[in-house]
C-alpha positions as CSV (number, residue, x, y, z in Angstrom):
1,X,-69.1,161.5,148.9
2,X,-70.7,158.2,149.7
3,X,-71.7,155.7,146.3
4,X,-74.7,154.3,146.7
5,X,-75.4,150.7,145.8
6,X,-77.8,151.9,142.9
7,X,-74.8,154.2,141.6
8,X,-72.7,151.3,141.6
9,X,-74.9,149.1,139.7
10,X,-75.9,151.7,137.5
11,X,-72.2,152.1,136.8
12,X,-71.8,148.5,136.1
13,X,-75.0,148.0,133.7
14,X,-73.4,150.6,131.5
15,X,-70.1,149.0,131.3
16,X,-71.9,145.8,130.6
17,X,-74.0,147.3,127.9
18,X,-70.8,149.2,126.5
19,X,-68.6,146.6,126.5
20,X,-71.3,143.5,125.5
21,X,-70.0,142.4,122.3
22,X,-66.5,141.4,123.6
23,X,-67.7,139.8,126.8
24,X,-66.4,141.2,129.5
25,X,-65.2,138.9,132.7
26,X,-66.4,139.6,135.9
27,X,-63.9,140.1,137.3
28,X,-63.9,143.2,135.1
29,X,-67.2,144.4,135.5
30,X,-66.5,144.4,139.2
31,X,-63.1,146.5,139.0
32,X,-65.1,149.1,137.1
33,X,-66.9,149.8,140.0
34,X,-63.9,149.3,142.7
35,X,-65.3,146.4,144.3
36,X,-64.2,142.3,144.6
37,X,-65.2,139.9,142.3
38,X,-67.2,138.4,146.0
39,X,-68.5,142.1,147.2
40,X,-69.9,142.6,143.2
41,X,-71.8,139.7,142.8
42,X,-73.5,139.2,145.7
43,X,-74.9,142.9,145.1
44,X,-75.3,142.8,141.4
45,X,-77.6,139.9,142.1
46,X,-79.9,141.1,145.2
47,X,-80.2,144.8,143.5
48,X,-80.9,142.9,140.1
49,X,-82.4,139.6,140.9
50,X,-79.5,137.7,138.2
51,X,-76.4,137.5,138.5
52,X,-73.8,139.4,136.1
53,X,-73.4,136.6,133.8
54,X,-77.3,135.6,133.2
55,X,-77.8,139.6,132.8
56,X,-75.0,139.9,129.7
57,X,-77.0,137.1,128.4
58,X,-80.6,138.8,128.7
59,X,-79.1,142.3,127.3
60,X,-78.3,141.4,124.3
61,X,-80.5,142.2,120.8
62,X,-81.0,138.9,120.0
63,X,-81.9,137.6,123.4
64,X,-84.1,140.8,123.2
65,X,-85.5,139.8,119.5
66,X,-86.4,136.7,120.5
67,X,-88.2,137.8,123.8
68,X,-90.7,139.9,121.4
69,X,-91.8,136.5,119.4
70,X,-91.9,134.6,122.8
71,X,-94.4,137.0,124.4
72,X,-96.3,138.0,121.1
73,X,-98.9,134.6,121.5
74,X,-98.7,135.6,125.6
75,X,-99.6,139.3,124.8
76,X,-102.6,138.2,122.5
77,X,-104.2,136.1,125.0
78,X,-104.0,138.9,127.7
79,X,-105.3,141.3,125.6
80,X,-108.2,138.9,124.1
81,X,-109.1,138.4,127.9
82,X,-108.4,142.2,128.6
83,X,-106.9,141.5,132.1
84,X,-103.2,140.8,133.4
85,X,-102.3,137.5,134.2
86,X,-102.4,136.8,137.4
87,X,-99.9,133.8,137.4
88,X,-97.0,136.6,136.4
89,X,-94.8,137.0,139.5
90,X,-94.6,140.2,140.5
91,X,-97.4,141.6,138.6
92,X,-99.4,144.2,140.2
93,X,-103.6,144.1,140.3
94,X,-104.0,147.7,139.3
95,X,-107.2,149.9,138.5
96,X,-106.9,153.0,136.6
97,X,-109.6,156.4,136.8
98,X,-108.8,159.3,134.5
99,X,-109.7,162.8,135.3
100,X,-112.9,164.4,133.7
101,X,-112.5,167.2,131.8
102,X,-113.9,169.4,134.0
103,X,-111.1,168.1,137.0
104,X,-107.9,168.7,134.2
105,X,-109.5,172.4,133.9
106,X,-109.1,173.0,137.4
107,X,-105.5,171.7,137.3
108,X,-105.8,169.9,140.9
109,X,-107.8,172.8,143.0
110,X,-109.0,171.1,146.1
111,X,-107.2,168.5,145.4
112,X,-104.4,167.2,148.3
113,X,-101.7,165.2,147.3
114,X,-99.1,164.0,150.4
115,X,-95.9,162.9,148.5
116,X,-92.7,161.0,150.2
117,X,-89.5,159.4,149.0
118,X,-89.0,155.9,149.1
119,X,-86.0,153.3,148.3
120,X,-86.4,151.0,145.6
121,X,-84.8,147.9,144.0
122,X,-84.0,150.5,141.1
123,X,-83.0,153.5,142.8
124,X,-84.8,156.9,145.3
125,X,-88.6,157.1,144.0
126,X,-91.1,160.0,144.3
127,X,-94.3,158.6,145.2
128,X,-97.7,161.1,145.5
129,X,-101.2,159.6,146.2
130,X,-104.5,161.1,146.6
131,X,-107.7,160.3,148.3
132,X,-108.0,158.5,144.9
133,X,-105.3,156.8,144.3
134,X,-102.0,156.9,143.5
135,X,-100.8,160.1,140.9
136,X,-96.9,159.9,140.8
137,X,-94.0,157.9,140.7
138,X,-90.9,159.0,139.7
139,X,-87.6,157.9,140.0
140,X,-85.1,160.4,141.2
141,X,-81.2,160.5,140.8
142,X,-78.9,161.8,143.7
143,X,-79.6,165.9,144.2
144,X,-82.7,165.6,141.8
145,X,-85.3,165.6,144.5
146,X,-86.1,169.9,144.4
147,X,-86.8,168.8,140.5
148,X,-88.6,166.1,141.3
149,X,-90.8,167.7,143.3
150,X,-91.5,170.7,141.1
151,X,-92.6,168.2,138.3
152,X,-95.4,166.9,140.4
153,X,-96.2,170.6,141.4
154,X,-96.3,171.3,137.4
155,X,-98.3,168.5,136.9
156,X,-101.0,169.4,139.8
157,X,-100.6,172.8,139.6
158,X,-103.4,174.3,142.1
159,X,-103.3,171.1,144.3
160,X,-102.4,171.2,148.2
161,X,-99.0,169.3,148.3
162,X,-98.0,168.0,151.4
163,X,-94.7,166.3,152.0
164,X,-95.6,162.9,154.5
165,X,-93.8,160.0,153.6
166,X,-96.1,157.9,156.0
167,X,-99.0,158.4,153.4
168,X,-96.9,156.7,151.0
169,X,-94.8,154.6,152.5
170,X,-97.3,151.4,152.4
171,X,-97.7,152.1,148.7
172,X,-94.3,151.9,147.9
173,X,-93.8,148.8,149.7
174,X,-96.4,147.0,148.6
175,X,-95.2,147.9,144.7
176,X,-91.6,146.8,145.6
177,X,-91.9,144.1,148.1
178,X,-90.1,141.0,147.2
179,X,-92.0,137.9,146.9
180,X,-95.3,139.4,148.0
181,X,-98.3,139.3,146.9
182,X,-101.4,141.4,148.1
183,X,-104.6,141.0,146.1
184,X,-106.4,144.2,147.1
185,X,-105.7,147.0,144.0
186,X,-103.3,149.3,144.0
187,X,-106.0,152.5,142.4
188,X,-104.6,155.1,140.4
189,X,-105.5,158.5,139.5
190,X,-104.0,159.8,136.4
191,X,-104.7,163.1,134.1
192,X,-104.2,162.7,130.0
193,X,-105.9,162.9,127.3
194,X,-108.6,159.9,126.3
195,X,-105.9,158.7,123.5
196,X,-103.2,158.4,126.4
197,X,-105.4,157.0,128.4
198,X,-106.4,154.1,126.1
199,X,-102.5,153.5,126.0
200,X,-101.8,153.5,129.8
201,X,-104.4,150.8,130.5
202,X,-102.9,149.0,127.3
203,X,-99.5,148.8,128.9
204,X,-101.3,147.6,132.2
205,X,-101.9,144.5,130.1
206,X,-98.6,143.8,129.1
207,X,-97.7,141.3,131.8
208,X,-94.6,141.0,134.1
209,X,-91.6,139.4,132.2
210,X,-93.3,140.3,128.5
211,X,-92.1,142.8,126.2
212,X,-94.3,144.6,123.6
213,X,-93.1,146.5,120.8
214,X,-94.3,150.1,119.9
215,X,-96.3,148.6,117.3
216,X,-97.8,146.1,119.0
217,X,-98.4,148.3,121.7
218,X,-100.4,150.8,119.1
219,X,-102.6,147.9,117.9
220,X,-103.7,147.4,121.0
221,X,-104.8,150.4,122.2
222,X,-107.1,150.4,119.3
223,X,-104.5,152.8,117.0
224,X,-102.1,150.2,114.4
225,X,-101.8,153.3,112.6
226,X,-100.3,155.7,115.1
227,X,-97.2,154.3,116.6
228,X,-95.9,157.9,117.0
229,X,-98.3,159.3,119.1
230,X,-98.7,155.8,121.1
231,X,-94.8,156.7,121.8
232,X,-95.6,159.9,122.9
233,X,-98.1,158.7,125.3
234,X,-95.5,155.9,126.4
235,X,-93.4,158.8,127.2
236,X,-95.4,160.7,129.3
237,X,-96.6,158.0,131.5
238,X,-96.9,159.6,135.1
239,X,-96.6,156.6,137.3
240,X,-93.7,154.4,136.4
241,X,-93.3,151.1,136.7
242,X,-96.8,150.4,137.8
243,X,-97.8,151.6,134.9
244,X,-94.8,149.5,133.0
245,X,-93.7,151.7,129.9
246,X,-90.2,150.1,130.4
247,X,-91.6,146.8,128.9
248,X,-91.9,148.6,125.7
249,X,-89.0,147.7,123.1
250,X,-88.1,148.6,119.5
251,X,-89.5,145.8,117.2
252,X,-86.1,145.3,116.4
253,X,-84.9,144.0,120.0
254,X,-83.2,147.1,120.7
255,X,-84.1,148.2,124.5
256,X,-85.0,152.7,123.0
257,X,-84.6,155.3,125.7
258,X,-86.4,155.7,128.9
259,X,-87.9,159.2,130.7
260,X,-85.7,157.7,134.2
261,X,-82.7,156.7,132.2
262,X,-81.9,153.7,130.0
263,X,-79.8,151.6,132.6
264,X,-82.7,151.8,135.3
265,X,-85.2,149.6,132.3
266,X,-82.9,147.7,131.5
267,X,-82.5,146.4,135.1
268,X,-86.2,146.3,135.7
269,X,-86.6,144.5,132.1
270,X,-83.5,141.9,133.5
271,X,-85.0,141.9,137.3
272,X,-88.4,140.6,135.6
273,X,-87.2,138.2,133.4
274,X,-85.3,136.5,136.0
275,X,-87.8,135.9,138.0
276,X,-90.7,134.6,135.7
277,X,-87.8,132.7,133.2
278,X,-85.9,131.8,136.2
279,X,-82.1,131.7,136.9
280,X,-81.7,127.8,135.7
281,X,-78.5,126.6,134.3
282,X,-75.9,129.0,136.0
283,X,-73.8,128.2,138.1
284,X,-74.7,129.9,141.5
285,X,-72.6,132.6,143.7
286,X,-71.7,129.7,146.0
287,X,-71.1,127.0,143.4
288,X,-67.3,126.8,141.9
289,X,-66.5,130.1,141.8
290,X,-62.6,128.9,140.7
291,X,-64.7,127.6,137.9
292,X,-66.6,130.4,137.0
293,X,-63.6,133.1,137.2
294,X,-61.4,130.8,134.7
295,X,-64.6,131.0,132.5
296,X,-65.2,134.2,132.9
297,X,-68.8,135.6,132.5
298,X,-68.7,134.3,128.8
């Protein structure tokens, strides 16, 4: 059977992040996932936006740690001002509407949903958008689409659902375009409770290339004192990555689990950073690479 590129990189995040503290090479890395030292990095760095060696660096604790005091004054502002910051590259202009009560009674009757399956940077999505916006992303790993599926279905129980990738394919690409911008909002249409509510549209604060802690997170959705159930609502965010739960890390730098698998944030965390810290300093894919394997990725 085939191995996708996402599989590989998967592959090689979790060797990275199991083998971190002794600093693997790259030459390494790439043997773990049966390609050339050439092959790997040129991959690693279009599916990730870094290269192997920047992305050891941004994966550790510390690096991790010191990202959370970094973006704490950035995070204040944004929230004083109550809006993303639109100088954040990649950042998406979002707006948000809830259903009423009366709409989560009815469970999605006469509601039509067209869902399709997209590629992304970070593996096969599930995308499903109504008139009224858009009420599903999910990633899906290979032979988990049937799942997939019936997770929206559980979600929107009586709703028409109507496979037609065409619906979303313009969605999808306008969330995971490289290097584009498009300044009309992306609407979405959620269903949760007012408390989970209040801590989706706090995460849509939390700008591209910031990371928030739980308890941060809980004061500003207006609850210091309920970090538990702010993680609960983290946790059963509908629309991933637009709605960016995976820029939510333990207060003590450490990256905590994620509902589409730990690898998958961590490269979206990594993809981020890269592109609003930048990739300065390191020595490029094209630059001495005799160098750069003596030195390995260390």
């Amino acid at each position: 059977m085939p191995v996708s590129d996402y599989d590989r990189i998967a592959q090689a995040i979790r060797f990275i992040e199991q083998n971190h503290l002794r600093q693997p090479t790259l030459d390494e890395v790439a043997r773990s996932v049966f390609l050339s030292e050439f092959h790997f990095q040129r991959l690693f760095r279009r599916w990730v936006g870094i290269s192997p060696k920047r992305f050891l660096q941004f994966l550790t604790i510390e690096h991790a740690k010191r990202r959370l005091d970094e973006c704490r004054s950035v995070l204040d502002a944004t929230y004083d001002a109550g809006l993303s910051s639109p100088g954040r590259l990649h950042d998406l202009f979002v707006t948000l509407e809830a259903v009423t009560p009366g709409e989560y009674k009815q469970k999605g009757a006469g509601l039509r949903i067209s869902y399709g399956f997209h590629e992304t940077p970070f593996g096969t999505a599930l995308l499903g958008a109504t008139a009224r916006g858009l009420c599903s992303l999910a990633f899906v790993d290979e032979g988990g689409e049937g799942e997939a599926i019936d997770g929206l279905r559980e979600r929107w129980e009586l709703a028409d659902l109507d496979e037609d990738a065409r619906v979303t394919a313009p969605l999808a690409a306008r969330i995971f375009a490289p290097g584009e911008r498009d300044e009309r909002p992306i609407p979405l249409f959620v269903q949760g409770t007012n408390h989970q509510v209040r801590v989706w549209e706090a995460l849509l604060r939390v700008p591209a290339g910031a990371v928030v802690s739980y308890e941060q997170l809980a004061a500003a959705a207006g609850r210091p004192d309920a970090v538990r159930a702010v993680a609960g609502a983290v946790a059963r965010n509908q629309i991933a990555y637009v709605i960016p739960c995976h820029r939510v890390i333990r207060k003590l730098g450490a990256f905590g689990g994620y509902r589409w698998g730990t690898e998958r944030k961590q490269a979206m965390l990594c993809w981020e950073a890269a592109r609003v810290l930048g990739d300065a300093g390191e020595e490029g894919e094209d630059g001495d690479r005799e160098k750069m394997q003596a030195a390995g990725m260390a």
